[in-house]
PAMI-925391 format. One record per residue (C-alpha): x, y, z; residue in one letter. Coordinates in Angstrom, 3 decimals. Example, Ala and Ser with C-alpha at 12.3 -4.5 7.8 and 13.67 -1.06 7.14 Angstrom:
2
       east      north         up   type
     12.300     -4.500      7.800      A
     13.670     -1.060      7.140      S
END
This chain:
273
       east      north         up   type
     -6.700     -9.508    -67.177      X
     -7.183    -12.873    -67.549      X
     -5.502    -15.862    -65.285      X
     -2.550    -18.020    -67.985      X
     -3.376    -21.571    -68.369      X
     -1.612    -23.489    -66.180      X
      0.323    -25.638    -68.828      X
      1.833    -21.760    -69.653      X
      2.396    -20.673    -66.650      X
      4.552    -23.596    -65.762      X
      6.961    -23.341    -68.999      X
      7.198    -19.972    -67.798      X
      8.337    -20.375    -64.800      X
     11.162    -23.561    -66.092      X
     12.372    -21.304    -68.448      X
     12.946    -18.629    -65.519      X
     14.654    -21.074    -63.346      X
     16.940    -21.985    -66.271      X
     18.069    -18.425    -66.729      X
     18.158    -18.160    -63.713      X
     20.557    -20.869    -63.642      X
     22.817    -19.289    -66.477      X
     23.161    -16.223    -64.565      X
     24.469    -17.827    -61.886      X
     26.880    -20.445    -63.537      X
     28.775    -17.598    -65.775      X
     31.471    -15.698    -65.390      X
     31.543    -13.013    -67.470      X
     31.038     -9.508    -66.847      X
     28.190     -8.718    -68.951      X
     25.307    -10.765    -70.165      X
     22.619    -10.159    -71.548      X
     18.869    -11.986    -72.168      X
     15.890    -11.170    -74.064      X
     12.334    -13.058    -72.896      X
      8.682    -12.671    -74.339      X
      6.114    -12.581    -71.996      X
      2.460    -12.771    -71.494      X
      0.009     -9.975    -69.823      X
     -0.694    -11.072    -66.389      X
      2.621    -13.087    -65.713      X
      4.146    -12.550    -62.850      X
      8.179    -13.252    -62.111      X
      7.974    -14.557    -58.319      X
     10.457    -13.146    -55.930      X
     14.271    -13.668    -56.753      X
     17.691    -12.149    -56.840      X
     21.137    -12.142    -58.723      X
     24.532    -11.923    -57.652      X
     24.713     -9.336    -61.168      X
     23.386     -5.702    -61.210      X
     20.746     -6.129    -63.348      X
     19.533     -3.586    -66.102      X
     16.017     -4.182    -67.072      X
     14.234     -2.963    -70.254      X
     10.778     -2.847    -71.468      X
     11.264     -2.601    -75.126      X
      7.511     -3.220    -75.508      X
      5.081     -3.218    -73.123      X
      4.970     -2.066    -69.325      X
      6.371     -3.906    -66.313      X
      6.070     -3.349    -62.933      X
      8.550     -4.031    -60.405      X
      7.902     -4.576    -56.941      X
     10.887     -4.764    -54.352      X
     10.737     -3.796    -49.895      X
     11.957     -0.406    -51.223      X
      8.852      0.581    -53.502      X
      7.944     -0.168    -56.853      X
      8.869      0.697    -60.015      X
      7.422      0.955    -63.274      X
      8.913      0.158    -66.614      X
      6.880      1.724    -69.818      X
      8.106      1.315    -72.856      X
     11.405      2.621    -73.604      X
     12.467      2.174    -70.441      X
     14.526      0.835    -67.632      X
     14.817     -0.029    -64.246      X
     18.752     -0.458    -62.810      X
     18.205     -3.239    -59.893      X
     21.115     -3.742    -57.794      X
     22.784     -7.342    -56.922      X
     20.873     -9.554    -54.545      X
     18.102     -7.097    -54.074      X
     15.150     -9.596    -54.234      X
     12.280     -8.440    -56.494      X
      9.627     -9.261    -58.272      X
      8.568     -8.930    -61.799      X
      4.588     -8.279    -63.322      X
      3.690     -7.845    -66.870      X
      1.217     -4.941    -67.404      X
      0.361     -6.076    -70.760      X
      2.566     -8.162    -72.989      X
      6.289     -7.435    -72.570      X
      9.631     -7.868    -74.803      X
     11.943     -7.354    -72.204      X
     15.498     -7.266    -72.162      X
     18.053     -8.022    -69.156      X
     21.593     -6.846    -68.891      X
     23.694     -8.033    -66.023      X
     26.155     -6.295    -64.969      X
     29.342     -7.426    -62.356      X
     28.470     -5.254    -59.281      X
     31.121     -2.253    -59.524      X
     31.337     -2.467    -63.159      X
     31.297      1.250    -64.136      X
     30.068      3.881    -61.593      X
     26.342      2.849    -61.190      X
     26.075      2.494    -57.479      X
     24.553      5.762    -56.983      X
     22.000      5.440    -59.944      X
     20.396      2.263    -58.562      X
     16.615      1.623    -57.964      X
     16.130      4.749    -61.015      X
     14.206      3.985    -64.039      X
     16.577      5.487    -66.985      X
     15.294      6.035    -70.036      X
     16.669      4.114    -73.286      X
     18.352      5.663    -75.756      X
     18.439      4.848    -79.401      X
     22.254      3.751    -78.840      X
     21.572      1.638    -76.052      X
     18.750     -0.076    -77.676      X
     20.709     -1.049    -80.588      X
     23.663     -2.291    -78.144      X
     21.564     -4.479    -76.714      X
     20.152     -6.156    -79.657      X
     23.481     -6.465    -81.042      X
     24.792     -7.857    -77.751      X
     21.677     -9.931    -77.977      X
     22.194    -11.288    -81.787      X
     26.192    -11.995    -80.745      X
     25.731    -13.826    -77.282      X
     26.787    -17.118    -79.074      X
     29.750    -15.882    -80.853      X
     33.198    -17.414    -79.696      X
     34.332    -15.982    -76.311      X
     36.447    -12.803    -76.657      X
     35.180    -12.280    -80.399      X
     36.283     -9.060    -80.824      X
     33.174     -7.587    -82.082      X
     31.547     -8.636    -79.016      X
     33.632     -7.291    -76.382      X
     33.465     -3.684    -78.151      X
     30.077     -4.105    -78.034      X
     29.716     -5.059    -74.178      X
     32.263     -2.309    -73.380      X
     30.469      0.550    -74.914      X
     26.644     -0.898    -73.877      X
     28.599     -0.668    -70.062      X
     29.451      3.122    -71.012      X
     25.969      3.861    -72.186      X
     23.909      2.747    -69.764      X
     26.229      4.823    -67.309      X
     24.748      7.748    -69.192      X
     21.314      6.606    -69.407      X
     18.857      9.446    -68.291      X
     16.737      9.133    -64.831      X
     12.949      9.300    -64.575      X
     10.437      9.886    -61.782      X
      8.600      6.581    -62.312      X
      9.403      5.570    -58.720      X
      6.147      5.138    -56.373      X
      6.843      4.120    -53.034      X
      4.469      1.785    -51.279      X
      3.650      1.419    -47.458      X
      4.650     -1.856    -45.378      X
      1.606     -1.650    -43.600      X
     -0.706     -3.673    -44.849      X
     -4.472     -2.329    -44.289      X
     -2.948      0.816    -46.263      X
     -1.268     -1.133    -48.998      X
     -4.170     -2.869    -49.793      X
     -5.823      0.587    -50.321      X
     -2.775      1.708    -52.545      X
     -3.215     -1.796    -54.615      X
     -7.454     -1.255    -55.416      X
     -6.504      2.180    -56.471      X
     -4.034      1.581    -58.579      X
     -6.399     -1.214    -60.044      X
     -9.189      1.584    -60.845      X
     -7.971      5.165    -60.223      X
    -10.879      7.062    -59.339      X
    -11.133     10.818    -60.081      X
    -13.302     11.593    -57.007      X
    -11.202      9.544    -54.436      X
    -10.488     11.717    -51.530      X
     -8.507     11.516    -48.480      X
    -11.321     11.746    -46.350      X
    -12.354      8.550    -47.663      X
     -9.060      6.443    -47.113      X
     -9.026      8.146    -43.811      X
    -12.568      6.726    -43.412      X
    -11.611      3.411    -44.002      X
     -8.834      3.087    -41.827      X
    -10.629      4.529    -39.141      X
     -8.388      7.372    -38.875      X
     -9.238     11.622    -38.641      X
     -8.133     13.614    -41.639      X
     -4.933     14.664    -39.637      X
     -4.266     11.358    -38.259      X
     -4.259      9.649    -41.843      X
     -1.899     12.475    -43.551      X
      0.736     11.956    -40.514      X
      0.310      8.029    -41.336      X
      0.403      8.645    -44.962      X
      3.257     10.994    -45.328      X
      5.599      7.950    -42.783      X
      4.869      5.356    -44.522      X
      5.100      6.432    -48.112      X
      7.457      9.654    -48.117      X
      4.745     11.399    -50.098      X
      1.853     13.468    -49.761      X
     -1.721     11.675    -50.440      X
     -2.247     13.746    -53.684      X
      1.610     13.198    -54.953      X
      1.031      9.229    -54.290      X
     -2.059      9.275    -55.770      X
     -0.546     11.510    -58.984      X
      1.759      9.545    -59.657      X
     -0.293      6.226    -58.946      X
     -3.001      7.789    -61.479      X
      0.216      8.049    -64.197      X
      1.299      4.006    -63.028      X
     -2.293      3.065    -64.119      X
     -2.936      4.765    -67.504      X
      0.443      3.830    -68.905      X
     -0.546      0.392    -70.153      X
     -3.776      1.937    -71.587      X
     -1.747      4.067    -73.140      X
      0.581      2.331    -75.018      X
     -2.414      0.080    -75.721      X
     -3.424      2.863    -78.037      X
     -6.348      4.771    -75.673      X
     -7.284      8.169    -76.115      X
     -5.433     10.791    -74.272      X
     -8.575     12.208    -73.517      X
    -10.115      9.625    -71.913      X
     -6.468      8.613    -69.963      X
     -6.557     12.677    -68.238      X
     -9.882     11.397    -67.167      X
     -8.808      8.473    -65.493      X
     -6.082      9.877    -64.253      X
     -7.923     12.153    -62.358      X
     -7.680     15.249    -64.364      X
    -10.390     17.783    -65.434      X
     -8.674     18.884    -68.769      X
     -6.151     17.323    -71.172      X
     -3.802     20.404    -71.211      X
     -3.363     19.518    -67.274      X
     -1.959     16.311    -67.437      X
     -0.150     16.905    -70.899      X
      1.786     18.905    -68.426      X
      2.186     16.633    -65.555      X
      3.017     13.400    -68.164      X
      5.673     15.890    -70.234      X
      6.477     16.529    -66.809      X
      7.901     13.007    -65.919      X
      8.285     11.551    -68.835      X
     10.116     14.517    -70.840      X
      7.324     14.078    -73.577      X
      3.911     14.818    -74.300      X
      1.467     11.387    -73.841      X
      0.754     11.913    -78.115      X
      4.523     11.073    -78.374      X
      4.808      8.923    -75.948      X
      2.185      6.960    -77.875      X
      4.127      7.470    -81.063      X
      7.406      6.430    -79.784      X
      6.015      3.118    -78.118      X
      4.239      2.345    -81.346      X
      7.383      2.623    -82.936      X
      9.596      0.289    -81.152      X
END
């Protein structure tokens, strides 16, 4: 992925800073904020006094925050509580969409840090929201609007897109080159290796800082890495093979799995949008 121009990167940032700025000097309940952005941008680390609901509605994003990371494929969400500080990285390029939501608004502290999936309703709430942000205050339209985009993302379905990553460095580093170029053969004799640990030693190590197993991470890892290709239009043969798998009808099963479709779909659905 190539490095923006400066001169880019720069109005980038501004225009962050300004919403940024918005966010912070309103006071309604809702708002909401749609942004086009390049492949290979990266949103530095920030917060908001808001809940914040944030779509991909094209392209893949990947969230980073203390607590793990997160990605976004198309269709998708992550919920991000209120001064949680995070940081944002397009995949590939990204139409994304923010709402920001009043913390307690609704009951959506338990469902925080869960990527939901987007549903046809809430989609089209959000571009209407969107399309009406500059009406008069308290048009009626766009209140109803606000107040039924609140009730439907309360509904909005969780996925397992969540992949926890370790605060120790020397093994995050590992997690960050693998996720660059999953590699079918990796092994955890060979992370072990390089942190100069025993088999045992590393899977004890592994399992604390993570939560996971080695092969769960590196599952679900191998799914963070072919999504982009994906919705870039690669073969689903070739993205099982990345992903580590020795037949297609294996991780059809795993992706339906997580995703609550098969990777054909998936393809069809992003293409759509």
């Amino acid at each position: 992925m190539k490095a923006l121009p400066r001169q880019r990167l720069e109005a980038l940032d501004e225009q962050h800073r300004r919403n940024l700025g918005w966010i912070a000097r309103s006071d309604s309940d809702i708002l909401v904020h749609s942004s086009d952005n390049p492949a290979g941008y990266r949103i530095p680390l920030h917060c908001h006094r808001h809940d914040q609901l944030l779509c991909a509605f094209a392209g893949v994003v990947l969230v980073e925050t203390e607590r793990g990371c997160w990605m976004i494929p198309p269709g998708h969400a992550l919920l991000i509580p209120a001064q949680l500080q995070h940081a944002v990285e397009m995949l590939s390029a990204v139409d994304m969409k923010s709402v920001y939501l009043v913390p307690g608004l609704g009951d959506l502290a338990g469902r925080m840090l869960q990527v939901l999936g987007v549903t046809d309703l809430a989609r089209a709430l959000i571009g209407e929201a969107i399309r009406l942000r500059d009406a008069a205050p308290g048009t009626r339209k766009a209140v109803l609007v606000l107040e039924l985009l609140a009730q439907e993302i309360a509904t909005l379905e969780a996925r397992p897109l969540g992949l926890p990553f370790p605060a120790d460095r020397r093994l995050a580093a590992l997690c960050r080159t693998y996720m660059a170029a999953p590699a079918a053969d990796e092994r955890l004799g060979d992370w072990a290796g390089k942190l100069a640990m025993s088999r045992r030693t590393f899977t004890r190590f592994f399992q604390k800082e993570t939560g996971l197993s080695f092969v769960a991470w590196r599952q679900q890892a191998s799914l963070f890495a072919c999504l982009p290709k994906l919705a870039e239009g690669a073969s689903v043969t070739d993205i099982a093979m990345l992903a580590g798998y020795d037949n297609v009808a294996a991780f059809t099963t795993m992706f339906r799995r997580r995703l609550g479709t098969a990777p054909r779909n998936y393809m069809r659905a992003a293409t759509a949008r």
